[in-house]
Each structure stands twice: as C-alpha cells, then as structure tokens.
PDB file with one MODEL, atoms N, CA, C and O in Angstrom:
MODEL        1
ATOM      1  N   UNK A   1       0.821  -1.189   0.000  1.00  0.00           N
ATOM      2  CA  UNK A   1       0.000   0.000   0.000  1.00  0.00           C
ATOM      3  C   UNK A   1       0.867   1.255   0.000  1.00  0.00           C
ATOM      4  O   UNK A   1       0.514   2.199  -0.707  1.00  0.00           O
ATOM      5  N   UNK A   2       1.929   1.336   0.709  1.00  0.00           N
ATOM      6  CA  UNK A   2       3.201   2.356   0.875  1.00  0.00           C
ATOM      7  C   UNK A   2       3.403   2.488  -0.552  1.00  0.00           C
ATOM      8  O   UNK A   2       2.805   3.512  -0.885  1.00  0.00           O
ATOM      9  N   UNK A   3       3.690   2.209  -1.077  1.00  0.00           N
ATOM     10  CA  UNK A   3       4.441   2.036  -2.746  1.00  0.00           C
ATOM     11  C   UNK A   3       3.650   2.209  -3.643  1.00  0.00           C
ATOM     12  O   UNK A   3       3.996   2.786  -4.674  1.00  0.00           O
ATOM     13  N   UNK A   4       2.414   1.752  -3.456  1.00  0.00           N
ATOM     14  CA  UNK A   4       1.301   2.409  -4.519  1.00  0.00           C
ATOM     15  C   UNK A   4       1.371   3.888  -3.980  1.00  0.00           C
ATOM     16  O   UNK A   4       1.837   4.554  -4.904  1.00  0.00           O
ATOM     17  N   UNK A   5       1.174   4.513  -3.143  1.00  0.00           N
ATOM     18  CA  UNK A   5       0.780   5.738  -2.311  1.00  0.00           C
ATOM     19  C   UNK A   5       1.819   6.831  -2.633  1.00  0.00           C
ATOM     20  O   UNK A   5       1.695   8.055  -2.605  1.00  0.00           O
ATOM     21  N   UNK A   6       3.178   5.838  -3.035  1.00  0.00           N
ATOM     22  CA  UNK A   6       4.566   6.373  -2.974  1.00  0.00           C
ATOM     23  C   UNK A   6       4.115   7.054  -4.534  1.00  0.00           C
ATOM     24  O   UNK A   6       3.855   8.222  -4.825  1.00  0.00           O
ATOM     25  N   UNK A   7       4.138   5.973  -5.273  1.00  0.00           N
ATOM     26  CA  UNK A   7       3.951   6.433  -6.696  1.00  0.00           C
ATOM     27  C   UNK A   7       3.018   7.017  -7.344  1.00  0.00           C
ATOM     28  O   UNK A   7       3.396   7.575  -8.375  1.00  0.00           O
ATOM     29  N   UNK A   8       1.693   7.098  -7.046  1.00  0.00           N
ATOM     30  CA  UNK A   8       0.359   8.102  -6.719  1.00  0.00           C
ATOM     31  C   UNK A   8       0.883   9.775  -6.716  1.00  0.00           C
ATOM     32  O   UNK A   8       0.627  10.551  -7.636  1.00  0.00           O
ATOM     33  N   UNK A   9       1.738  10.167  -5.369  1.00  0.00           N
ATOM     34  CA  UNK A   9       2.537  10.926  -4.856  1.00  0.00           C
ATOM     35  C   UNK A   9       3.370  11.606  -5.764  1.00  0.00           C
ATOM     36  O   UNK A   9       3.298  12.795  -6.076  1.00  0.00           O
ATOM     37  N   UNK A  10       4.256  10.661  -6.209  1.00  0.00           N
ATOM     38  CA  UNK A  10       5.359  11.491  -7.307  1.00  0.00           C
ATOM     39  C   UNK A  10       4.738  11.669  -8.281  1.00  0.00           C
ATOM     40  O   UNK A  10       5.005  12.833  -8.579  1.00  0.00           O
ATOM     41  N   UNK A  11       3.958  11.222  -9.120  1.00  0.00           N
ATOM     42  CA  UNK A  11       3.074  11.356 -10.272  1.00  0.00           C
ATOM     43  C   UNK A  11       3.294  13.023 -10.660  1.00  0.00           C
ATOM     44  O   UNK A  11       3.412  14.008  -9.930  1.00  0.00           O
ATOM     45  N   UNK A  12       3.291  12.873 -12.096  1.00  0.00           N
ATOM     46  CA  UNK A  12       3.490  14.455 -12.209  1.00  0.00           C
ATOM     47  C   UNK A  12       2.162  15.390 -12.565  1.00  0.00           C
ATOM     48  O   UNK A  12       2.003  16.607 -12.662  1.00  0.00           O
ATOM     49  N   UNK A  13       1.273  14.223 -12.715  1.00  0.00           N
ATOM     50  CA  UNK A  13      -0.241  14.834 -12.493  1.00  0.00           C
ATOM     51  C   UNK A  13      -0.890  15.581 -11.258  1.00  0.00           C
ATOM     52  O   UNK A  13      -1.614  16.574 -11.192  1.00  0.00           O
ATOM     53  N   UNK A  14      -0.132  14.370  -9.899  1.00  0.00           N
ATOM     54  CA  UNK A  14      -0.611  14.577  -8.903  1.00  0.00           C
ATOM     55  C   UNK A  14      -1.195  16.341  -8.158  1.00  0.00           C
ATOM     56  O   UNK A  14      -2.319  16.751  -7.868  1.00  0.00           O
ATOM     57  N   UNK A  15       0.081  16.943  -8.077  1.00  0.00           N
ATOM     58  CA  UNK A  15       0.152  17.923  -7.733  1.00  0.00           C
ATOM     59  C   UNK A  15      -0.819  19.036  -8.619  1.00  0.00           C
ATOM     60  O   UNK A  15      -1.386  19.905  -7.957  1.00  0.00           O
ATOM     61  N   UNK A  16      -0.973  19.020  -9.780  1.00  0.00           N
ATOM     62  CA  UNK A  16      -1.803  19.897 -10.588  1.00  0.00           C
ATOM     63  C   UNK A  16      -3.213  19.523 -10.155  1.00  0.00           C
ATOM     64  O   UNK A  16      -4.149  20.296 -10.362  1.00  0.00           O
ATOM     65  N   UNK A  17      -3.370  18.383  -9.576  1.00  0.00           N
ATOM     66  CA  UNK A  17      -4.627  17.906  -9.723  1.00  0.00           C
ATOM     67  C   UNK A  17      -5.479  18.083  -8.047  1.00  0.00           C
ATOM     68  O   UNK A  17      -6.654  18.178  -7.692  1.00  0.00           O
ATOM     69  N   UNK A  18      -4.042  18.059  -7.293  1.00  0.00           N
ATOM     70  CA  UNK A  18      -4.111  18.723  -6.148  1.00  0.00           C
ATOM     71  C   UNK A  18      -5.023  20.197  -6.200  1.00  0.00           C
ATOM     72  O   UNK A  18      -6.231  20.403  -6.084  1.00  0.00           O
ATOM     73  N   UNK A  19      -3.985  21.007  -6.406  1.00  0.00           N
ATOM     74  CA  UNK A  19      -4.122  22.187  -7.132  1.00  0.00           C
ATOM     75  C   UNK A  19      -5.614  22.943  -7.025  1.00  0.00           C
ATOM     76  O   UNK A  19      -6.223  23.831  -6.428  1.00  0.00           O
ATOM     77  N   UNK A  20      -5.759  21.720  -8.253  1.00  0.00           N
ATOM     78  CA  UNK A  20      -6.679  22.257  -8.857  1.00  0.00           C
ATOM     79  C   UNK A  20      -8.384  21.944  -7.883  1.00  0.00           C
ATOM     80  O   UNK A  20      -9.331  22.729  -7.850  1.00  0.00           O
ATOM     81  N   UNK A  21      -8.308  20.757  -7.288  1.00  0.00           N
ATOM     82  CA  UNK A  21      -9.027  20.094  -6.129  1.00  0.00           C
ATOM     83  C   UNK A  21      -9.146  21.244  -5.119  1.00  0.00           C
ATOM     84  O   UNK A  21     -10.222  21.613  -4.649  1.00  0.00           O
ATOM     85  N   UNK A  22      -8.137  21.697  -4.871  1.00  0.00           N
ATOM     86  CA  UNK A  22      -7.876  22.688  -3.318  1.00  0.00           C
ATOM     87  C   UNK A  22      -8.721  23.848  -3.869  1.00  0.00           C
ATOM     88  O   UNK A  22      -9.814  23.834  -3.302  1.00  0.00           O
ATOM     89  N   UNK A  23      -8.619  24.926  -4.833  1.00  0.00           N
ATOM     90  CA  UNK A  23      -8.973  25.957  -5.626  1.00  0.00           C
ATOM     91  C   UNK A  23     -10.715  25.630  -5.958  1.00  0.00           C
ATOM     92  O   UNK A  23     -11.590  26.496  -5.939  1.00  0.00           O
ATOM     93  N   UNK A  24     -10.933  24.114  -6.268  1.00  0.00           N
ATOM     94  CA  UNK A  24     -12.511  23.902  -6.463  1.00  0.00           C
ATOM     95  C   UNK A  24     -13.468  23.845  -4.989  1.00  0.00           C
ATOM     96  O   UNK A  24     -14.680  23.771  -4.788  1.00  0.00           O
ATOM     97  N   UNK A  25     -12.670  23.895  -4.395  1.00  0.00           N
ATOM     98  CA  UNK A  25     -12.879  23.261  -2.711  1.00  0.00           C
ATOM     99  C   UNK A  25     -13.290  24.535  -2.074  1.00  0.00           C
ATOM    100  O   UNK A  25     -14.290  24.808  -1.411  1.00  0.00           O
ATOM    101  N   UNK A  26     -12.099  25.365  -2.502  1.00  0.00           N
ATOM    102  CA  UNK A  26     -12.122  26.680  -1.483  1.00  0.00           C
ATOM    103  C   UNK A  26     -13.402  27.786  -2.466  1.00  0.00           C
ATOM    104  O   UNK A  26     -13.942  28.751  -1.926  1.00  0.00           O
ATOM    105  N   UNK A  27     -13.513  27.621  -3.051  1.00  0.00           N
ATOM    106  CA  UNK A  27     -14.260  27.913  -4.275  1.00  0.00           C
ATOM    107  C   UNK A  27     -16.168  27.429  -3.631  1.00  0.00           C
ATOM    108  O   UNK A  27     -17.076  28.144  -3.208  1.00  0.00           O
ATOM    109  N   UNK A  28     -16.098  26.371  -3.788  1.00  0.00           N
ATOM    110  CA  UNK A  28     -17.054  26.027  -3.375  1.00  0.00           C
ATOM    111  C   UNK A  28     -17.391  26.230  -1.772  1.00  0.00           C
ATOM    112  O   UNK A  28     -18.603  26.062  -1.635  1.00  0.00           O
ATOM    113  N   UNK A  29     -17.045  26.395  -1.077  1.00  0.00           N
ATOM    114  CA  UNK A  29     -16.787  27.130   0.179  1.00  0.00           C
ATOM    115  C   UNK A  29     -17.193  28.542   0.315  1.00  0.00           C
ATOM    116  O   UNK A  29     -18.069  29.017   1.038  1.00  0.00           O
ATOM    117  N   UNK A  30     -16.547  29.014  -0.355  1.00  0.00           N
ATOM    118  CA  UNK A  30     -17.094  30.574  -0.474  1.00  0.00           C
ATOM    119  C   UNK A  30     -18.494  31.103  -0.710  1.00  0.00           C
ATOM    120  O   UNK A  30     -19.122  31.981  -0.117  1.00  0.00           O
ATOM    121  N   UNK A  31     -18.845  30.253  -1.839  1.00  0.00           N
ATOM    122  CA  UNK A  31     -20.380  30.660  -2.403  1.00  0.00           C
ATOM    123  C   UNK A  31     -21.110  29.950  -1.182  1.00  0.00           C
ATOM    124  O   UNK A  31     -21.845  30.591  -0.431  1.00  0.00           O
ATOM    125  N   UNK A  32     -20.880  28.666  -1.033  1.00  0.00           N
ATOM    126  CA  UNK A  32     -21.949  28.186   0.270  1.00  0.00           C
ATOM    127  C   UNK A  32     -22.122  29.411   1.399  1.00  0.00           C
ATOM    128  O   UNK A  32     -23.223  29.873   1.701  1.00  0.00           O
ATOM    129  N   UNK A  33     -21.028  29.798   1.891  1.00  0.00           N
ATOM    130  CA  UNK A  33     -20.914  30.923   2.870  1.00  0.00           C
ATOM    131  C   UNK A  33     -21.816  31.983   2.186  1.00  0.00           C
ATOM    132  O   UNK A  33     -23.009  32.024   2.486  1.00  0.00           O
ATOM    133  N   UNK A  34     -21.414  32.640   1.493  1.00  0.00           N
ATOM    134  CA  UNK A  34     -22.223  33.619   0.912  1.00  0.00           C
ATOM    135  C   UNK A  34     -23.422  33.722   0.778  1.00  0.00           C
ATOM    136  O   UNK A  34     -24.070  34.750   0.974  1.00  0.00           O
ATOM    137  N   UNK A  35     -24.014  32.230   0.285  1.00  0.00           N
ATOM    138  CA  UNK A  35     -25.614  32.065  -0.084  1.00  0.00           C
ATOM    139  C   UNK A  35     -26.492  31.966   1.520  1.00  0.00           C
ATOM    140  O   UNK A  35     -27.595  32.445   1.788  1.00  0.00           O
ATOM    141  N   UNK A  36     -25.368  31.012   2.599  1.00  0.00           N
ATOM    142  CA  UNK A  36     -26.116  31.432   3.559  1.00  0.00           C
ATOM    143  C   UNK A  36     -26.129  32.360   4.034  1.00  0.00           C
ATOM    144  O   UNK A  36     -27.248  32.645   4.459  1.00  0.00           O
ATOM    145  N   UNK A  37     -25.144  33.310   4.270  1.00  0.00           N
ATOM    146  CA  UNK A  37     -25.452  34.874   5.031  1.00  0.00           C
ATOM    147  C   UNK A  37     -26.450  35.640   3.471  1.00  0.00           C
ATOM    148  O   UNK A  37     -26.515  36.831   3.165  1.00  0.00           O
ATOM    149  N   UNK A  38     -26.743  35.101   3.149  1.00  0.00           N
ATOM    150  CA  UNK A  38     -27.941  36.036   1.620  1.00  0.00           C
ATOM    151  C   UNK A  38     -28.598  35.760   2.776  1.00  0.00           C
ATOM    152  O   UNK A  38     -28.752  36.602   3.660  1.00  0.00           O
ATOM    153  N   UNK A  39     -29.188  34.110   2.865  1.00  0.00           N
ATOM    154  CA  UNK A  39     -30.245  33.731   2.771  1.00  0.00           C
ATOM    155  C   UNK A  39     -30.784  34.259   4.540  1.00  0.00           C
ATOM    156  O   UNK A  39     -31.883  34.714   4.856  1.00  0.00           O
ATOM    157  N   UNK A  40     -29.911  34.069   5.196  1.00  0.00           N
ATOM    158  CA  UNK A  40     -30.129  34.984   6.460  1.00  0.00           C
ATOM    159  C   UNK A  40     -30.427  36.633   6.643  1.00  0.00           C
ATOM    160  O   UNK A  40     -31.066  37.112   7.580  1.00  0.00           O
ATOM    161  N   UNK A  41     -30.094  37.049   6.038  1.00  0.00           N
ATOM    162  CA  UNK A  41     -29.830  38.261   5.401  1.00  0.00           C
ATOM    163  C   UNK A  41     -30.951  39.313   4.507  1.00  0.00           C
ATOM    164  O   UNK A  41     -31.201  40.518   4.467  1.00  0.00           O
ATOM    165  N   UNK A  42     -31.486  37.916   3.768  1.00  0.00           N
ATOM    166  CA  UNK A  42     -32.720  38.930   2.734  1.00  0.00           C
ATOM    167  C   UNK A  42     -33.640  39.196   3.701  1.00  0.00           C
ATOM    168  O   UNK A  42     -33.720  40.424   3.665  1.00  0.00           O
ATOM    169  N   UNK A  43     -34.644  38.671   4.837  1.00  0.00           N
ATOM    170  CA  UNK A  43     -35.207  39.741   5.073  1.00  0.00           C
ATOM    171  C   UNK A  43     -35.325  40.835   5.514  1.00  0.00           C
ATOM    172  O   UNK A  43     -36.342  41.528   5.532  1.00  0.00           O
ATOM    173  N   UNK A  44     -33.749  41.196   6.109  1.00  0.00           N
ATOM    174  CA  UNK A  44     -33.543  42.817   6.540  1.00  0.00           C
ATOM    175  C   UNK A  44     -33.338  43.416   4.977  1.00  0.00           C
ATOM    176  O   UNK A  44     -33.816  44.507   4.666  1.00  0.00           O
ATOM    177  N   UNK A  45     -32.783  42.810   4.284  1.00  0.00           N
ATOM    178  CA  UNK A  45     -32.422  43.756   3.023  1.00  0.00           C
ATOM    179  C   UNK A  45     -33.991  43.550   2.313  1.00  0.00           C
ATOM    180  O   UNK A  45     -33.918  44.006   1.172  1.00  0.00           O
ATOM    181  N   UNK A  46     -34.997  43.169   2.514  1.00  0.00           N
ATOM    182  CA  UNK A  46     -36.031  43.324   1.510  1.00  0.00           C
ATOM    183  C   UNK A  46     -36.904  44.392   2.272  1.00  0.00           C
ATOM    184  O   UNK A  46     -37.560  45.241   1.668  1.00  0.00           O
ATOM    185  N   UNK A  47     -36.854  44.270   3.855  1.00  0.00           N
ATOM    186  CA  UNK A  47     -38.011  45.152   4.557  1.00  0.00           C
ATOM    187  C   UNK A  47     -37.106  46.495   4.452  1.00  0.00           C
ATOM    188  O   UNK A  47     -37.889  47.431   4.289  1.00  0.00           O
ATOM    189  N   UNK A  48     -35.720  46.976   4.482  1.00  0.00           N
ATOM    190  CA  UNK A  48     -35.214  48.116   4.199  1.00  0.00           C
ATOM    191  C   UNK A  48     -35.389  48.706   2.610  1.00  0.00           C
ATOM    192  O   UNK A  48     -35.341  49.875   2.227  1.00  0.00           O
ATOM    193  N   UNK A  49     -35.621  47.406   1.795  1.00  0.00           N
ATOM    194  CA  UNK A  49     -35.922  48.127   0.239  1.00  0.00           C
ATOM    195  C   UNK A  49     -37.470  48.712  -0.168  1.00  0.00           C
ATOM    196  O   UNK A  49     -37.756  49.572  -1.001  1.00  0.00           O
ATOM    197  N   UNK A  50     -38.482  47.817   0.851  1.00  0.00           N
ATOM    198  CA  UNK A  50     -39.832  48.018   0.480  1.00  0.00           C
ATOM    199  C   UNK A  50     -39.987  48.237   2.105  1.00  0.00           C
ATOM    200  O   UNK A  50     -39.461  47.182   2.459  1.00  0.00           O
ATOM    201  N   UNK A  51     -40.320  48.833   3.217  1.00  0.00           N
ATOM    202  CA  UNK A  51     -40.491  49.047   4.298  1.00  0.00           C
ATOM    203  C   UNK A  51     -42.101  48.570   4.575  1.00  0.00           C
ATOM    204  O   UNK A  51     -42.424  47.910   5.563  1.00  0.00           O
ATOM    205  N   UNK A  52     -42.923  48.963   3.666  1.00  0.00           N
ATOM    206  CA  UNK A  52     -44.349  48.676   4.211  1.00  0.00           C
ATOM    207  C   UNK A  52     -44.623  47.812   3.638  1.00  0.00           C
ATOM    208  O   UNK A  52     -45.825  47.791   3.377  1.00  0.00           O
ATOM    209  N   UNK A  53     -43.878  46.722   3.143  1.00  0.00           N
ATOM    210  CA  UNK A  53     -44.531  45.400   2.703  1.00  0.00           C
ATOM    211  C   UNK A  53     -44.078  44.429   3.597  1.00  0.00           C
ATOM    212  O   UNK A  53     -43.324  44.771   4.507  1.00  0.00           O
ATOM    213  N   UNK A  54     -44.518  42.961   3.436  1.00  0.00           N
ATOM    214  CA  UNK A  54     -44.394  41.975   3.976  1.00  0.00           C
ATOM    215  C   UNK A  54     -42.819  41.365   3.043  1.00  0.00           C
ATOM    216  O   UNK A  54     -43.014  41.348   1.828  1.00  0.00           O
ATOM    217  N   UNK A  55     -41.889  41.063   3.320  1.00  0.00           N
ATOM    218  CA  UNK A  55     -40.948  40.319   3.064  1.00  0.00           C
ATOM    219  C   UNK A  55     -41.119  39.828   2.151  1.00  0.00           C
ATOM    220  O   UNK A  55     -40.869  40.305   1.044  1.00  0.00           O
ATOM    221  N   UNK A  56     -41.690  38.518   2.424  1.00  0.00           N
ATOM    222  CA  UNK A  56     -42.146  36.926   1.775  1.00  0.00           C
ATOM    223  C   UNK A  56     -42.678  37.640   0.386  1.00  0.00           C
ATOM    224  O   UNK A  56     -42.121  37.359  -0.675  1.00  0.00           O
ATOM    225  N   UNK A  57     -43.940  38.710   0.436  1.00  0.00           N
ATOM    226  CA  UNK A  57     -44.751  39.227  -0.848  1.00  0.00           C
ATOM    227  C   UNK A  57     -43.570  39.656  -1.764  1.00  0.00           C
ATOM    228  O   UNK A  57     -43.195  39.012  -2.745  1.00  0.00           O
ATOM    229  N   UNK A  58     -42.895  41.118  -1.211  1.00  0.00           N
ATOM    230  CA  UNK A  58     -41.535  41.291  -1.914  1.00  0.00           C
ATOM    231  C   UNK A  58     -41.042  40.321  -2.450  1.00  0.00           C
ATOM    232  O   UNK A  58     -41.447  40.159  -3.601  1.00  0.00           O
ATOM    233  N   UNK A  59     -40.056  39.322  -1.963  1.00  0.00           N
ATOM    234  CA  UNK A  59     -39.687  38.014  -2.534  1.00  0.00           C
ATOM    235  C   UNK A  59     -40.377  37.372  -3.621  1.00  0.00           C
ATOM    236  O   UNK A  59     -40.073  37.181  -4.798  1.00  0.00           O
ATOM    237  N   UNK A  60     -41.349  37.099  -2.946  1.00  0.00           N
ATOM    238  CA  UNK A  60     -42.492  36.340  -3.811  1.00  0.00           C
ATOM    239  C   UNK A  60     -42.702  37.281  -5.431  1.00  0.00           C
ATOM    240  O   UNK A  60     -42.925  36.745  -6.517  1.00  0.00           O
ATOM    241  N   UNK A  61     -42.603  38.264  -5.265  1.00  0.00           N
ATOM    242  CA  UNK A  61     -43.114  39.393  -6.506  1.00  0.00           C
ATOM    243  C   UNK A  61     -41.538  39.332  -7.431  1.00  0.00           C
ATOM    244  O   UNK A  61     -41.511  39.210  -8.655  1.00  0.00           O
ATOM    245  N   UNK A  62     -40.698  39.408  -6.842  1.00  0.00           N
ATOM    246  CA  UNK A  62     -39.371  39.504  -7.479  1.00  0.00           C
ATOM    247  C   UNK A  62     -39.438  38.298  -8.043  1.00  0.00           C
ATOM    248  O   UNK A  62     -39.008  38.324  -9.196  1.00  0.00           O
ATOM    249  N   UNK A  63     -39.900  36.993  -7.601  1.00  0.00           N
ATOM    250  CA  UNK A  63     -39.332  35.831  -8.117  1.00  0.00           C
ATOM    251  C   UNK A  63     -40.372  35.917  -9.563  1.00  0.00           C
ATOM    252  O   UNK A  63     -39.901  35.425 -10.589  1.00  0.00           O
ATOM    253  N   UNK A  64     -41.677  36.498  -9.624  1.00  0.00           N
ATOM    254  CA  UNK A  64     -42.394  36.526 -10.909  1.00  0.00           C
ATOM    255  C   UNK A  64     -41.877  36.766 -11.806  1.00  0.00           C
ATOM    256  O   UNK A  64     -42.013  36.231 -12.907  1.00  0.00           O
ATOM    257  N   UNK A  65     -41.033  37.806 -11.438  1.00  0.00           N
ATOM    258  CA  UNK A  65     -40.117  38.883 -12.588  1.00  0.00           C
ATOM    259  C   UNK A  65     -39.009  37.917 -13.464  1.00  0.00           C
ATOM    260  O   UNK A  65     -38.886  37.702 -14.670  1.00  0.00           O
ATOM    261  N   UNK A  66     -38.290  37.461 -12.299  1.00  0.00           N
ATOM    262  CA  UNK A  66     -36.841  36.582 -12.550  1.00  0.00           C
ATOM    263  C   UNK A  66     -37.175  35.190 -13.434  1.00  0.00           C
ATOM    264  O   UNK A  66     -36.375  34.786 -14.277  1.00  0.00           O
ATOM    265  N   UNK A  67     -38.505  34.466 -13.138  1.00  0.00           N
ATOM    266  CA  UNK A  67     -39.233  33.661 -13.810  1.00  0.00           C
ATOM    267  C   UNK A  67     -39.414  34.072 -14.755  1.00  0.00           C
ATOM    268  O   UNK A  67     -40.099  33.459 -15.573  1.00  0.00           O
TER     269      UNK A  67
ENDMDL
END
C-alpha cells in the first residue's frame, strides 16, 4: 500500500490535480458561505428596500419577474 501511495505521490499529475481540487474546494466554500449569510440576510435587506410590505410578498413578486 506504501508504494502504490509512494507512486500516486510522485506522479506528475498529482500535484496539478491537487491544485486544482484545493482551488474547487475553497471555491465552493465561499459561495456556500455567501448564499447562507444572503439567505439569512434577505429579510432585513427586503423590509429596508420596500419598508411597508411583507418580506415573503416582496420576494415572492421579485421571483415573478426573474421567472
């Protein structure tokens, strides 16, 4: 198992593929973070954009549009 692991290791793919793994990783990390502080987040930013509406309606009306 050492020696397969060994040669896996030196591979001259390995490291690019590393790389490139770490960068998709941290990548994907970021947006998760992001989408949850949105998603925590939109209903102060929708009741500060429309003040006398209900949230959810706002939302709900935007998504007609985007549809």
């Amino acid at each position: 198992f050492k020696h397969y692991w060994l040669k896996s290791v030196r591979a001259p793919g390995y490291y690019k593929n590393l790389i490139v793994n770490i960068f998709v990783g941290l990548s994907a990390v970021y947006f998760l973070v992001i989408f949850v502080l949105l998603g925590f987040m939109m209903p102060r930013i929708l009741a500060e954009a429309a003040p006398k509406l209900d949230p959810a309606l706002t939302f709900n009306g935007i998504l007609m549009y985007v549809t």
